[in-house]
C-alpha positions in Angstrom: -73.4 -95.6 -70.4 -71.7 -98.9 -69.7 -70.1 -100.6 -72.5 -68.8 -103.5 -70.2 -70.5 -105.6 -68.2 -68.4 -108.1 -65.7 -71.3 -110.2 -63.8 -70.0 -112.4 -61.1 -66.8 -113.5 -62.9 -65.1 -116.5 -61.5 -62.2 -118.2 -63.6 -60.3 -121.2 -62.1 -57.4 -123.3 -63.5 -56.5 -126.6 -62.6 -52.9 -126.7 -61.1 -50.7 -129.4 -59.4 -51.9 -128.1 -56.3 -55.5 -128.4 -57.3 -58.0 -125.4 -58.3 -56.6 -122.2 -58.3 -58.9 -119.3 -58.7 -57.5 -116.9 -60.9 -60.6 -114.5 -60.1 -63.4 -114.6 -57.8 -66.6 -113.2 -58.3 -65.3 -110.3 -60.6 -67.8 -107.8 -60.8 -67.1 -104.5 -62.7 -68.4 -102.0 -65.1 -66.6 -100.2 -67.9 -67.9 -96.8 -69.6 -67.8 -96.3 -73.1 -65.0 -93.6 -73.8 -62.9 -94.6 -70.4 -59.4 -95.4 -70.2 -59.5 -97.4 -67.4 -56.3 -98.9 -65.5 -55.9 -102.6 -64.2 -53.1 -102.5 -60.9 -52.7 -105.5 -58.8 -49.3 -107.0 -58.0 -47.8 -110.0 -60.2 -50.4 -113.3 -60.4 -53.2 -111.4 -59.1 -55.4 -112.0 -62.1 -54.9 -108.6 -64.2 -53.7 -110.1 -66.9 -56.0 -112.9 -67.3 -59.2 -110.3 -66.3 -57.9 -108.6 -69.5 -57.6 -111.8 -70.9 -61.2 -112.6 -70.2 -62.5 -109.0 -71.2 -61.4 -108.8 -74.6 -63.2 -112.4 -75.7 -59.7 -114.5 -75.5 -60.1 -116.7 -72.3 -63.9 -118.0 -71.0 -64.7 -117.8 -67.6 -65.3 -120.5 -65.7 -68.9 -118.8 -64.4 -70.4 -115.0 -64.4 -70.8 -113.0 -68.2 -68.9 -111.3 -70.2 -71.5 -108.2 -71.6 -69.9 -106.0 -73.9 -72.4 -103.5 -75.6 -75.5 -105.5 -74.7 -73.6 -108.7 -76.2 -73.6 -111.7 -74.2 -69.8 -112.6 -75.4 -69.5 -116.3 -74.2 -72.4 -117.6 -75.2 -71.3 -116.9 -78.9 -70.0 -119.6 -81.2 -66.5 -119.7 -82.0 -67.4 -118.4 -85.4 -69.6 -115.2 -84.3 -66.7 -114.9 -81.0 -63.9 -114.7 -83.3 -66.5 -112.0 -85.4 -66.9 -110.1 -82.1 -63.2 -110.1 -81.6 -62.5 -108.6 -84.9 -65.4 -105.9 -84.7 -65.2 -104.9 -80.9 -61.4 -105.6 -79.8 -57.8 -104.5 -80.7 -54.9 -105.9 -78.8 -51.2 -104.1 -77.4 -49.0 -106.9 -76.0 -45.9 -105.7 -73.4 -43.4 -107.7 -76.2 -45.3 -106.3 -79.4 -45.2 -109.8 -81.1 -44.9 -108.3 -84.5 -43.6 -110.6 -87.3 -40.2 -110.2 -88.0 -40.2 -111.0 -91.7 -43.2 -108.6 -92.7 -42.4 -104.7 -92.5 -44.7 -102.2 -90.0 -46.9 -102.1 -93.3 -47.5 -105.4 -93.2 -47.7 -106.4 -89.7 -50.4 -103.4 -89.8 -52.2 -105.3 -92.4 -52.6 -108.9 -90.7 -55.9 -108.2 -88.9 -57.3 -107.1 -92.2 -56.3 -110.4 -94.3 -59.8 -111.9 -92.9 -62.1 -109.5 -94.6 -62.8 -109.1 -98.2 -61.2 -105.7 -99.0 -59.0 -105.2 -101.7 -55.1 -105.8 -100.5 -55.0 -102.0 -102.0 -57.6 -100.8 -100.1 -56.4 -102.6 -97.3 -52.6 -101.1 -98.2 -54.0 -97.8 -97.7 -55.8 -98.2 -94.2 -52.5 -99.7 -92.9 -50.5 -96.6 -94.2 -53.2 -94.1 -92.4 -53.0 -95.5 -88.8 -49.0 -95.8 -89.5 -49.5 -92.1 -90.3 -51.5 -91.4 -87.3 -49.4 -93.0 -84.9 -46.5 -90.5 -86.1 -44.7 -93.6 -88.2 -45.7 -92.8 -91.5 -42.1 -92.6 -93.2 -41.3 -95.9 -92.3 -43.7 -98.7 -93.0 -41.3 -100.4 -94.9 -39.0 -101.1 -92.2 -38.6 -104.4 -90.7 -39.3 -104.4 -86.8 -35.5 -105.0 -85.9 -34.8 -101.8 -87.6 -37.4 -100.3 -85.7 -36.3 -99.0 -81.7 -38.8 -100.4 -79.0 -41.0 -97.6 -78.9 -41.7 -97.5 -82.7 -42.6 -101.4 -82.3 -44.4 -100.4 -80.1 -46.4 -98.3 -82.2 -46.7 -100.6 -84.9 -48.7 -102.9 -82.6 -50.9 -99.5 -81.8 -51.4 -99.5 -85.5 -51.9 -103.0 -86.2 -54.3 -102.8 -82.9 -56.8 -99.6 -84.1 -56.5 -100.7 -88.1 -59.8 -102.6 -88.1 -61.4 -99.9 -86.0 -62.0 -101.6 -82.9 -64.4 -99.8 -79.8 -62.1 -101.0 -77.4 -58.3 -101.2 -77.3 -56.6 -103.6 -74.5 -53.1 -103.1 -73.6 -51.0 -105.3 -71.3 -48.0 -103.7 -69.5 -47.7 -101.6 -73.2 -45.0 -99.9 -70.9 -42.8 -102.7 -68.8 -40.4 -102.7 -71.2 -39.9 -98.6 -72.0 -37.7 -96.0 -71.1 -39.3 -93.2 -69.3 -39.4 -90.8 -72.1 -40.4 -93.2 -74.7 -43.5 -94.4 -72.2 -44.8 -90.9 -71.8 -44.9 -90.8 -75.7 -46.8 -93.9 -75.9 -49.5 -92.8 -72.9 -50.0 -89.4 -75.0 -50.6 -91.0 -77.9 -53.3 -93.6 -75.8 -54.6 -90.7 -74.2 -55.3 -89.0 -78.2 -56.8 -92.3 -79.2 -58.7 -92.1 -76.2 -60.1 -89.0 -76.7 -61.0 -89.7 -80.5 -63.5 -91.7 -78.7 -62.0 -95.3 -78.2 -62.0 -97.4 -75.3 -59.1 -98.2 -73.6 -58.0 -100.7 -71.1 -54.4 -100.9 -69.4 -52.6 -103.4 -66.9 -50.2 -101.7 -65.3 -47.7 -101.9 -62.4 -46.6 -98.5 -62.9 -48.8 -96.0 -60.6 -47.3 -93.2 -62.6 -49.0 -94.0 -65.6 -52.3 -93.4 -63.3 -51.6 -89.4 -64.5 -53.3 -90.7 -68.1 -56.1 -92.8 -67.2 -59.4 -91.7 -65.8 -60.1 -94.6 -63.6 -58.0 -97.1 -61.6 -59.2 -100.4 -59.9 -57.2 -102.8 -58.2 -57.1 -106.7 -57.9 -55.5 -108.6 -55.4 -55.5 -112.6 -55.0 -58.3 -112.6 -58.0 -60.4 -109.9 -55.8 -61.3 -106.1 -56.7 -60.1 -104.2 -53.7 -59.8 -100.3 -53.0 -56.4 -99.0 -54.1 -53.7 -99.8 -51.1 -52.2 -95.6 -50.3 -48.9 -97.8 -51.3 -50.0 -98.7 -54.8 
């Protein structure tokens, strides 16, 4: 069953050169329950087809369908609803506030809905549990080491539930040992049943993901043997 839907994406940008087309008639379909690998080399438009994916970045033409949900022609109110329902975020540099402990920086995607800070307290404290951090939510990041940051985003990312979970380059910035730790814990989440979507540049993390695809200049392209 797809989940995602990408119809004829185009997205262009406006450049001192001119138009530059970031991707070109992106067509692609996304299985509930996949983790799914984006590989293309540097400005090839991964990062902004992710971008575009998870409700962040309108393309210029095609649609976005993401479990039968036409997602740019929402409002800004009911897109930013979809974002919060449908989509959790892992960024390569974690952008976790440096003031707030890994409790707190769990928390922020809750502070829009109506539960009870307890309540709220408590869901924070579970997924810092399940992503093996449990002991330490009242840490501040810089006492954290990268992979535990890194694992607070996870938290922060899966705390309101999301179907899908999109993670940039989660592992650019990892050792080797503390990267395979991050992939198993993806590939659990994955098979609790979310969603997951990775750019990577790292064909070794292609041992975790059940499908690859490849973009080149803004195109989908079979996988180069040198990839």
């Amino acid at each position: 069953m797809s989940l995602i839907r990408v119809c004829a994406v185009t997205k262009t940008y406006k450049g001192g050169d001119g138009v530059v087309e970031a991707l070109k008639n992106v067509s692609l379909e996304i299985s509930e329950g996949e983790f799914l690998a984006l590989m293309g080399p540097s400005g090839s438009g991964k990062s902004t087809l992710l971008s575009v994916l998870g409700g962040l970045n309108p393309p210029t033409s095609g649609k976005l369908i993401t479990d039968d949900i036409d997602v740019y022609a929402l409002d800004s109110e009911r897109l930013a609803d979809f974002r919060h329902e449908y989509v959790g975020f892992v960024f390569q540099q974690y952008q976790l506030i440096p003031y707030l402990t890994a409790l707190e920086n769990v928390m922020l995607p809750l502070a829009i809905t109506s539960l009870p800070g307890k309540e709220q307290r408590v869901m924070a404290q579970t997924v810092l549990e399940k992503v093996g951090l449990g002991t330490k939510a009242f840490r501040l990041p810089n006492q954290l080491s990268g992979g535990e940051q890194n694992r607070v985003a996870i938290a922060r990312a899966i705390v309101n539930e999301p179907a899908i979970i999109f993670a940039d380059e989660p592992t650019g910035s990892l050792d080797s040992k503390t990267a395979r730790e991050l992939l198993e814990l993806f590939q659990t989440l994955n098979q609790s049943g979310l969603t997951i979507i990775m750019v990577t540049h790292n064909q070794e993390n292609l041992n975790w993901v059940s499908r690859s695809v490849y973009i080149h200049d803004g195109v989908l392209v079979p996988i180069p043997e040198e990839a």
